[in-house]
C-alpha positions as CSV (number, residue, x, y, z in Angstrom):
1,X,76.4,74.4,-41.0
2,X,74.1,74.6,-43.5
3,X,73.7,78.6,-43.2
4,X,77.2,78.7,-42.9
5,X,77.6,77.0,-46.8
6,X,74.8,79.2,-47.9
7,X,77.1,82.5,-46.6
8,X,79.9,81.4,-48.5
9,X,78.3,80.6,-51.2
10,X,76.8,84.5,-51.2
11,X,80.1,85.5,-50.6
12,X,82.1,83.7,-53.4
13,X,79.0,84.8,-55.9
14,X,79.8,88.7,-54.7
15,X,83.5,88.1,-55.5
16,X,82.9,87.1,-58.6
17,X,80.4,89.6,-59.7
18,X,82.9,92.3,-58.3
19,X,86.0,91.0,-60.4
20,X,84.4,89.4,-63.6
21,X,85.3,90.4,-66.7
22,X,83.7,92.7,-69.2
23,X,81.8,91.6,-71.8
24,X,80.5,88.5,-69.6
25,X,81.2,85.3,-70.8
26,X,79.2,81.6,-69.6
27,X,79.1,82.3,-66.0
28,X,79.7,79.3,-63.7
29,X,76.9,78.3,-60.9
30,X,77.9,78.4,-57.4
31,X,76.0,75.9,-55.0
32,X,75.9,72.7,-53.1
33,X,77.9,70.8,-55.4
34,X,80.4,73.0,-56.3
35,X,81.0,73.2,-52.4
36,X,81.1,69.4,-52.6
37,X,83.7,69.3,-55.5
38,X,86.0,72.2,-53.5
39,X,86.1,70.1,-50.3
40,X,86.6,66.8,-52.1
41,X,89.6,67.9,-54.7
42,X,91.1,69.6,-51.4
43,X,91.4,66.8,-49.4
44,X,92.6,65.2,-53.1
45,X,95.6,67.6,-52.8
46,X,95.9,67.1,-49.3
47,X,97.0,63.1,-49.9
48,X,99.5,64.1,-52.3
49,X,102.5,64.9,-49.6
50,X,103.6,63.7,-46.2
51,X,104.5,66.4,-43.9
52,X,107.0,66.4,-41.3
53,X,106.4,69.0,-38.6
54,X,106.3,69.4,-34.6
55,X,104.0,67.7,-32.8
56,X,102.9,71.4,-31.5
57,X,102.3,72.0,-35.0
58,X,98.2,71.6,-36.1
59,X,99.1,70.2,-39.4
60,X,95.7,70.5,-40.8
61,X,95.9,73.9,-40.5
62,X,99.3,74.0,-42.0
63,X,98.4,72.5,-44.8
64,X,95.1,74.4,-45.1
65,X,96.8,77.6,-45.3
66,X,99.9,76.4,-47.5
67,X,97.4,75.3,-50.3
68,X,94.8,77.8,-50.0
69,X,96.6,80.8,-49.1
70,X,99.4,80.4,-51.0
71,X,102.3,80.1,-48.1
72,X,102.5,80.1,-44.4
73,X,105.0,82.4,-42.2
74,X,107.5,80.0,-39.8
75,X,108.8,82.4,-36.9
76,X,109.6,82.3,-32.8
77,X,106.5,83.6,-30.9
78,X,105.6,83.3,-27.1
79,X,104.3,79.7,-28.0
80,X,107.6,78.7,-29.5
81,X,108.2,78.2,-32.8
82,X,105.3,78.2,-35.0
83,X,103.9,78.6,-39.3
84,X,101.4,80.5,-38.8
85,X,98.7,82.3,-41.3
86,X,99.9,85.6,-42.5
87,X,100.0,88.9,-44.9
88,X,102.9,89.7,-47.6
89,X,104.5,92.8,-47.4
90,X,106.7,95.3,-48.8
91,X,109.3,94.5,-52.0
92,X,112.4,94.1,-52.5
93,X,114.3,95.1,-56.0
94,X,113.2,92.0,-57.4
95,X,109.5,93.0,-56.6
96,X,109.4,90.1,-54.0
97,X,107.8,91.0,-49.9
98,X,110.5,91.8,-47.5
99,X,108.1,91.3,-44.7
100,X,104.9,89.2,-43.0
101,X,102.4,90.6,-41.0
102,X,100.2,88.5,-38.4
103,X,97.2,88.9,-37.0
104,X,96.6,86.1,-34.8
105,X,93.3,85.7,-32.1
106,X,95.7,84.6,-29.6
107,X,99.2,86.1,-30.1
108,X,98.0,89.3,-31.6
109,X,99.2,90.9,-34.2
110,X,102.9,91.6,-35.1
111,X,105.1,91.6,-38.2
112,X,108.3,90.0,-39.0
113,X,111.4,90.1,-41.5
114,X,112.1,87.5,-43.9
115,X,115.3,85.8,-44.0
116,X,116.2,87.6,-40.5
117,X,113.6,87.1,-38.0
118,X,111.2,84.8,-40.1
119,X,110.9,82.3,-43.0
120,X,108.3,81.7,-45.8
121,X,107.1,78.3,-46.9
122,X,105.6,79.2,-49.7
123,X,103.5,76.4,-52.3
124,X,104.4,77.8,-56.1
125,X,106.5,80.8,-57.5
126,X,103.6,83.2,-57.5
127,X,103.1,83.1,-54.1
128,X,99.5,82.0,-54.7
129,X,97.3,78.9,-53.5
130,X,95.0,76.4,-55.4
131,X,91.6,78.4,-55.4
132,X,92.0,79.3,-59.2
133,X,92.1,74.7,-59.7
134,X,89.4,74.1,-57.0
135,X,87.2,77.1,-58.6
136,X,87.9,75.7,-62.4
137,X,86.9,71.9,-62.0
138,X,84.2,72.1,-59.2
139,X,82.5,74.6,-61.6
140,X,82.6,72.3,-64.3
141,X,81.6,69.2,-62.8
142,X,79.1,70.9,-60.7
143,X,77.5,72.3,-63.8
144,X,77.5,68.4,-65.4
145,X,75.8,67.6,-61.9
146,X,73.1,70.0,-63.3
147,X,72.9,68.7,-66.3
148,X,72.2,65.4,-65.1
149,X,69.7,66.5,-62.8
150,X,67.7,68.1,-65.3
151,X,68.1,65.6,-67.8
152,X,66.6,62.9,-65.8
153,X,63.8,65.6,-64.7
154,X,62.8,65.6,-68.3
155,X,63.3,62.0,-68.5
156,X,60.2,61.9,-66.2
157,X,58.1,63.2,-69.0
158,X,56.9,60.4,-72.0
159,X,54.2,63.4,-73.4
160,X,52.5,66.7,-74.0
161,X,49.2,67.1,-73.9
162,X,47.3,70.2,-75.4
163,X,43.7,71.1,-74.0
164,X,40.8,73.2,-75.4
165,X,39.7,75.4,-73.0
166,X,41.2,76.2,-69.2
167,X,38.7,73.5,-67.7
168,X,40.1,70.7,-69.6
169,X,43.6,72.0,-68.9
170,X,42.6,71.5,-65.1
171,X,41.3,68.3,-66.2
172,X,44.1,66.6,-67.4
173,X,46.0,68.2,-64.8
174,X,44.1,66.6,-62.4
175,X,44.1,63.1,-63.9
176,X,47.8,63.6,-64.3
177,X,48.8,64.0,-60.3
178,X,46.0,60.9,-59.6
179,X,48.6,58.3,-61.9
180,X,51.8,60.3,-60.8
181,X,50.8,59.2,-57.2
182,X,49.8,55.7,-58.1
183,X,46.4,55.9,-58.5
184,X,45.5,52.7,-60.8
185,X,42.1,54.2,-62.0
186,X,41.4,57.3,-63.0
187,X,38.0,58.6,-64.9
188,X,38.0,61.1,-67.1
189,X,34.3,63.1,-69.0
190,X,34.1,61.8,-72.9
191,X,33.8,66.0,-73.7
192,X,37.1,66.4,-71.4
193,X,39.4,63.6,-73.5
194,X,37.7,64.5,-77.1
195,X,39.1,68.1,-76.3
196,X,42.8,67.1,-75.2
197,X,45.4,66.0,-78.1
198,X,48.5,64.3,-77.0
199,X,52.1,63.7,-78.4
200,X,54.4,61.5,-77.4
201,X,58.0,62.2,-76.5
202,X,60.9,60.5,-77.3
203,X,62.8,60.5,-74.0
204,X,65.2,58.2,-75.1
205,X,66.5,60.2,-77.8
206,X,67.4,63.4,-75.4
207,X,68.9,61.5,-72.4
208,X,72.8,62.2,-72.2
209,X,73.4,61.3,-68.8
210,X,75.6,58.7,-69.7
211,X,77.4,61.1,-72.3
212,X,77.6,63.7,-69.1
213,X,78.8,61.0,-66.5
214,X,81.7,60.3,-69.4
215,X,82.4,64.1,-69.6
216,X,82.6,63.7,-65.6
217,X,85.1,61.5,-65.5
218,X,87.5,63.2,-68.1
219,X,86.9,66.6,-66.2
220,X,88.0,64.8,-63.3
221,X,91.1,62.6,-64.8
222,X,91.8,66.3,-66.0
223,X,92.1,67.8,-62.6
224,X,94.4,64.8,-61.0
225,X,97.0,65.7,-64.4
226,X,96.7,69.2,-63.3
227,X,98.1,68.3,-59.4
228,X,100.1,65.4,-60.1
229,X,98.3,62.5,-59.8
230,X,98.4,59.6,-62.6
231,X,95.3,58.8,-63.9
232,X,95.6,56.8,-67.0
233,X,94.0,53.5,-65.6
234,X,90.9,55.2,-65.2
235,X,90.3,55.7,-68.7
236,X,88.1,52.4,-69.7
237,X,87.2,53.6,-73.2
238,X,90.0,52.4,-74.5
239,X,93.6,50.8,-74.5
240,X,96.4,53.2,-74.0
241,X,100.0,52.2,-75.4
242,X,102.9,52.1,-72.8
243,X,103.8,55.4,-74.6
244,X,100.3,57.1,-73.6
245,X,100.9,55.6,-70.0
246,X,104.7,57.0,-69.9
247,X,103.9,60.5,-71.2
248,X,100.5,60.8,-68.5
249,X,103.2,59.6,-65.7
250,X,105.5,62.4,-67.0
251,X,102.7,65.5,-67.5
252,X,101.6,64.6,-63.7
253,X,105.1,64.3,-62.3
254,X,105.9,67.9,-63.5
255,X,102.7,69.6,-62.3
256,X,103.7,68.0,-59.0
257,X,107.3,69.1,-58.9
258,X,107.0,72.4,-58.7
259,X,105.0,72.6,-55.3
260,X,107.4,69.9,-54.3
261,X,110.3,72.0,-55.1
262,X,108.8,75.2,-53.3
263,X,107.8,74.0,-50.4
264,X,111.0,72.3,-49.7
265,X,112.5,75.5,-50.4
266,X,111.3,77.0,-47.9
267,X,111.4,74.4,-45.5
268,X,115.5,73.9,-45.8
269,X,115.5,77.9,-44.8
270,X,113.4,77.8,-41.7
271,X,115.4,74.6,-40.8
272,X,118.6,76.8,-41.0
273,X,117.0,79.5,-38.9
274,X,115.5,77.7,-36.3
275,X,117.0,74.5,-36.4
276,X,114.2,72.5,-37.1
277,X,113.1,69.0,-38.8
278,X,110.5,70.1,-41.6
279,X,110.2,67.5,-44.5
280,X,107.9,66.7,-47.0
281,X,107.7,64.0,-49.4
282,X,105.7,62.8,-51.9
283,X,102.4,60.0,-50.6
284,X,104.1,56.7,-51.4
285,X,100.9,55.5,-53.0
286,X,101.1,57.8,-55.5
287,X,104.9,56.1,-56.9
288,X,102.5,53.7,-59.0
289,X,99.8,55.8,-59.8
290,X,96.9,56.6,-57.6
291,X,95.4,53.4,-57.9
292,X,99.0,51.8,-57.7
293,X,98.9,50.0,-61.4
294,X,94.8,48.4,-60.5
295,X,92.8,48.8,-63.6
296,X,89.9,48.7,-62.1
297,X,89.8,52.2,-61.1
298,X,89.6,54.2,-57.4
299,X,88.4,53.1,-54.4
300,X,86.4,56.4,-54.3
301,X,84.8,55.7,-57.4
302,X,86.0,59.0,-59.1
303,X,84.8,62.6,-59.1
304,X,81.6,61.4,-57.4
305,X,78.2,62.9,-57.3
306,X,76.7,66.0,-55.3
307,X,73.2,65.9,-53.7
């Protein structure tokens, strides 16, 4: 597993190298939290609906492929009916495909006709997935994991200490790693400490964690107004007026109604052509917010942190 996340994360870094823009602007870091934050916002999107498909139907799958990919492909194959991962093809005179192409391990590979032979389920107008949301905020709050980390690295460090001479560099470094490893008594030479000048740090002053972990949690409150998820009661810093509250339940319930609308779209149509039972609706949970109304914030304890 663990070679597997290191492939992917090579991967994603040679995609973006390939397509980045020119001149290069802050480039975002790509490791084992920003794998972290992708997984966690995706299952995140994964609570927001409540599919109705056929038991034959791995809805996992489904839903991985309708979020990520963009849409999924419902037609008749030797299995039965099935939505199945596919390929966009061809345009029509409104520059929309006209066919799907599958290539399947099992079933092989095939295309199919929309609207005569096959339908699309599709998750937005563009006929793209999420990637662009999950690559935005796990960037960002894998980068304030960095921070953090290094931050409370430097923490670690109350002084700076200036020698005269490599031997009484050694010297001090020496004494240094005895205290770091607990050692309660530690001798120095008189010539070694009249030759090394020390000046205390201020750690205090520089730590920002706190300011980071408060950046965390708006990044985060952020991403849930981006897919549709209320998320005024986490903010703690202050009140909001029933008119803050009404317009955050407002912002959320657009960004959500869009996917809603699509996807339903393009369930009705496969019902039609193959007379099935899709339906989707929106998590009950989320009708009161994602915490249902509790101030005292998510059961998950927000964005979280990344090892």
């Amino acid at each position: 597993m663990g070679n597997q996340r290191l492939d992917l994360v090579g991967l994603d870094d040679l995609r973006r190298k390939f397509f980045q823009s020119s001149p290069k602007d802050v480039e975002a870091q790509i490791n084992t939290s920003t794998i972290f934050y992708k997984e966690r916002m995706l299952r995140k999107i994964f609570e927001l609906f409540s599919f109705t498909v056929p038991e034959e139907w791995d809805l996992d799958y489904f839903r991985q492929h309708l979020f990520l990919d963009g849409y999924v492909g419902v037609t008749d194959t030797a299995m039965g009916i099935l939505a199945l991962k596919c390929a966009a093809s061809g345009y029509n005179v409104f520059e929309r495909p006209t066919k799907l192409i599958y290539a399947n391990p099992v079933l092989g590979n095939f295309d199919r006709t929309i609207g005569t032979d096959c339908e699309v389920i599709r998750l937005q107008y563009n006929w793209l997935g999420i990637v662009p949301i999950l690559d935005k905020y796990a960037y960002l709050l894998a980068m304030c994991d960095s921070a953090v980390s290094v931050n409370l690295m430097n923490s670690k460090v109350a002084f700076i200490a200036t020698a005269e001479g490599k031997a009484a560099a050694e010297t001090i470094k020496t004494a240094y790693q005895q205290i770091s490893e607990g050692n309660p008594f530690v001798c120095m030479s008189k010539d070694s400490v009249d030759s090394i000048s020390w000046e205390l740090l201020n750690v205090k002053n520089t730590f920002i964690g706190n300011d980071v972990s408060l950046l965390k949690q708006t990044i985060w409150n952020e991403f849930l107004t981006e897919i549709g998820i209320p998320n005024f009661n986490r903010d703690k810093r202050e009140r909001m007026i029933t008119d803050e509250v009404n317009a955050n339940n407002t912002e959320t319930a657009f960004s959500m109604s869009h996917w809603l609308e699509t996807i339903r779209s393009g369930m009705d149509r496969s019902n039609k052509m193959f007379g099935l039972d899709l339906r989707v609706e929106v998590n009950p949970i989320l009708e009161g917010g994602e915490n249902n109304g509790d101030s005292s914030g998510s059961s998950d304890g927000g964005p979280g942190t990344a090892e």
